[in-house]
MARLUM-809395 format. One record per residue: residue number from 1; z, y, x of N, C-alpha, C in turn. Coordinates in Angstrom, 2 decimals. Example, Ala and Ser with C-alpha at 12.3 -4.5 7.8 and 13.67 -1.06 7.14 Angstrom:
# residues 2
<rec 1 <7.80 -5.69 13.19> <7.80 -4.50 12.30> <7.80 -3.30 13.20>>
<rec 2 <7.08 -2.25 12.85> <7.14 -1.06 13.67> <7.87 0.03 12.90>>
***
This chain:
# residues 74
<rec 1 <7.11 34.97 -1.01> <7.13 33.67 -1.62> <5.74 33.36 -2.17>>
<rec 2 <5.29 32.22 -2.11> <4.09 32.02 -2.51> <4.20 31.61 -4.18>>
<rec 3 <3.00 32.16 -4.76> <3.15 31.78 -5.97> <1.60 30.14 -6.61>>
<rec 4 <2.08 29.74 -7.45> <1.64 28.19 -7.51> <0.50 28.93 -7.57>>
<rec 5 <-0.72 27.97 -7.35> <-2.49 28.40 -7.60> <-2.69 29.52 -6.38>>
<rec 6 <-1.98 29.88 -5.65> <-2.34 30.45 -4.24> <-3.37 29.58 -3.78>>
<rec 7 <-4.62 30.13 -2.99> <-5.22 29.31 -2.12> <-5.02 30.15 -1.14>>
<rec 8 <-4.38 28.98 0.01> <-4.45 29.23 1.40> <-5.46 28.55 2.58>>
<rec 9 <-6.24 30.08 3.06> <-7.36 29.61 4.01> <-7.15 29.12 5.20>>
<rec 10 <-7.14 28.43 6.27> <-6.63 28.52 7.34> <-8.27 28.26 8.20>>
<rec 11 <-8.32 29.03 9.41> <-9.66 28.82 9.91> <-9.44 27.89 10.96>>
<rec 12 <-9.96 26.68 11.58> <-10.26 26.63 12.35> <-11.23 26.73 13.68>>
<rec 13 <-10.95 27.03 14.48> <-11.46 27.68 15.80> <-11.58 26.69 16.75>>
<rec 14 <-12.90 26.81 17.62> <-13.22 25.92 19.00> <-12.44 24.15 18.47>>
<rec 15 <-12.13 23.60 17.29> <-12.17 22.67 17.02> <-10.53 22.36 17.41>>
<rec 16 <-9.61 23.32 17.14> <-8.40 22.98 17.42> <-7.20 23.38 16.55>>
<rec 17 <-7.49 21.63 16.04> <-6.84 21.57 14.51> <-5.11 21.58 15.05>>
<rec 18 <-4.43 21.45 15.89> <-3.56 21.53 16.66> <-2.56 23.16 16.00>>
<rec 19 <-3.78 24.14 16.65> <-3.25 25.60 16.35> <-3.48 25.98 14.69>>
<rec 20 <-4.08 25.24 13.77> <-4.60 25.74 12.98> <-3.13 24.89 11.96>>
<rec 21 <-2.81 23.69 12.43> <-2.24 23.37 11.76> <-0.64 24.04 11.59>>
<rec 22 <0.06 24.63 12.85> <1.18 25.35 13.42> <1.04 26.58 11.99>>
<rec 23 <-0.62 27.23 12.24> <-0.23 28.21 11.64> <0.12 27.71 9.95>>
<rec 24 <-1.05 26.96 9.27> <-0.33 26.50 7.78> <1.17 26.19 7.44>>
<rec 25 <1.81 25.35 8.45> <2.90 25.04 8.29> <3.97 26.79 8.73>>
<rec 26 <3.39 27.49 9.50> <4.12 28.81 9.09> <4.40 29.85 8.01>>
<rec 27 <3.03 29.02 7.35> <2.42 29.87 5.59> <2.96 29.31 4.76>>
<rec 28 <3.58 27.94 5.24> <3.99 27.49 3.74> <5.32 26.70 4.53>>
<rec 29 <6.28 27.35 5.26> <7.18 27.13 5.07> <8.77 27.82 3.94>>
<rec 30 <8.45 28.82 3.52> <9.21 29.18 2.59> <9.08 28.50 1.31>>
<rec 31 <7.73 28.22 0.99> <7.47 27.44 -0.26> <8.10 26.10 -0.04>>
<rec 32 <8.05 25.25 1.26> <8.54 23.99 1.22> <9.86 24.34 1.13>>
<rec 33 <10.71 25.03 1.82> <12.51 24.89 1.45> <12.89 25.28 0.48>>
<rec 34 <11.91 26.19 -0.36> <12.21 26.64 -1.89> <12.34 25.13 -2.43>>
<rec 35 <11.05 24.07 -2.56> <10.49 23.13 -3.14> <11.88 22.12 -3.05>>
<rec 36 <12.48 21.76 -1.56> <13.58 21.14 -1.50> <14.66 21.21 -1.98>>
<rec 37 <14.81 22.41 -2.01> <16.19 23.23 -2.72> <16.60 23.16 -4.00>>
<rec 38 <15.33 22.62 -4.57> <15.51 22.40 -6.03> <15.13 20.91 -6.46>>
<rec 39 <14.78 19.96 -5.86> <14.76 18.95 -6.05> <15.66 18.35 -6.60>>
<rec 40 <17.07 18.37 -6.42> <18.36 18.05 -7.63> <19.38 19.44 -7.26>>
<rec 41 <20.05 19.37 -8.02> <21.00 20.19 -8.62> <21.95 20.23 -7.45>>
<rec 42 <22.87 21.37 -7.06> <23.41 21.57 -5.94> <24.73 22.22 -6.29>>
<rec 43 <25.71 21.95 -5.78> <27.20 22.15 -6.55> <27.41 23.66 -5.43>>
<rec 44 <27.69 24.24 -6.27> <28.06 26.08 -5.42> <28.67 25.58 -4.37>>
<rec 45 <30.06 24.48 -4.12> <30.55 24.61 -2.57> <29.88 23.81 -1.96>>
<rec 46 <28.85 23.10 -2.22> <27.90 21.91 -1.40> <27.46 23.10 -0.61>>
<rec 47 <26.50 24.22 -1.52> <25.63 25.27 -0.85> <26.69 25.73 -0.14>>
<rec 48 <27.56 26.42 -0.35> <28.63 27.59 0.73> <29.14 26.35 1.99>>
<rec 49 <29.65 24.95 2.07> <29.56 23.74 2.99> <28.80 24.24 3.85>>
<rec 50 <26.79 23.84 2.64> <25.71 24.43 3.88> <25.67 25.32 4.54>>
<rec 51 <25.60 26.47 4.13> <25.14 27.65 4.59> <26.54 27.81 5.51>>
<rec 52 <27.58 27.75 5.99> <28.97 28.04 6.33> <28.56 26.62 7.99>>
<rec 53 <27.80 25.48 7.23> <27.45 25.15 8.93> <26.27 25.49 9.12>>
<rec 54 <25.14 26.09 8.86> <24.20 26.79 9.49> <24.59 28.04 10.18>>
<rec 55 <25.44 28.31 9.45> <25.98 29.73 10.36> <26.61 29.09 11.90>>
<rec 56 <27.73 28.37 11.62> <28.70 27.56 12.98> <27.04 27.26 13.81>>
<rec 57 <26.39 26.43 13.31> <25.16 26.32 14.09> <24.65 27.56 15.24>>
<rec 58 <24.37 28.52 14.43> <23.44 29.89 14.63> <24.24 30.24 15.80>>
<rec 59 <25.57 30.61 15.39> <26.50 31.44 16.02> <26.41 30.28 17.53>>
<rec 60 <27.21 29.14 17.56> <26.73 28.09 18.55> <25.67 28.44 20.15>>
<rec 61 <24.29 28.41 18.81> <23.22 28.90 19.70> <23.27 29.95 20.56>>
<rec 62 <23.52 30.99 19.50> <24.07 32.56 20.46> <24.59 32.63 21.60>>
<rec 63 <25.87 32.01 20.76> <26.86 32.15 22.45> <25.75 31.23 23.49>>
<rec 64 <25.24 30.22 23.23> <24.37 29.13 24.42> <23.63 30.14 25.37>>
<rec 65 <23.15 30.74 24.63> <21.95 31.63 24.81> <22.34 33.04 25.85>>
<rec 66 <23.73 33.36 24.78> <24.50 34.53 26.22> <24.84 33.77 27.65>>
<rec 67 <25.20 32.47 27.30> <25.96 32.26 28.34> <24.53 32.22 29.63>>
<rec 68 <23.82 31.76 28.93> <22.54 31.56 29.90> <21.90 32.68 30.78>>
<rec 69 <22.33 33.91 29.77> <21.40 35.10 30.42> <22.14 35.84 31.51>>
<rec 70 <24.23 35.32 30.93> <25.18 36.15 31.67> <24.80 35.20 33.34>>
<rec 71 <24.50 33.86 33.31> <24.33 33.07 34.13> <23.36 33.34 35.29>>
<rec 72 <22.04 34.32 34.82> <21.09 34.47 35.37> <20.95 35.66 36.29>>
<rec 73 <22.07 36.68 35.88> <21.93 37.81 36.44> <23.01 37.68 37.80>>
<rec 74 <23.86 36.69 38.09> <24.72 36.96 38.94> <23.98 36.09 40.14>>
***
């Protein structure tokens, strides 16, 4: 987790603010969903709601993902 007054360097290279930018937004993505998360107040079954369809999500993907690979080998 990043803590406030962190400075984060990011270099850019051969002028390609493109890759440089991918990587910041990889450095400071935990700090941004922390930052959201607390923006207002969140009722315990709102969060268990969330997290209960991120999972249905995840799981979703999985199976997508088996079905694709069981697909590839036959």
């Amino acid at each position: 987790m990043m803590r406030q007054g962190t400075d984060i360097k990011i270099v850019v290279r051969n002028k390609n603010v493109d890759s440089a930018l991918r990587i910041l937004k990889r450095k400071t993505k935990d700090a941004l969903i922390d930052l959201r998360s607390k923006e207002h107040y969140e009722k315990p079954s709102e969060k268990r709601h969330r997290m209960k369809q991120a999972a249905k999500i995840r799981e979703h993907k999985r199976q997508k993902d088996e079905n694709k690979t069981k697909r590839r080998r036959h």
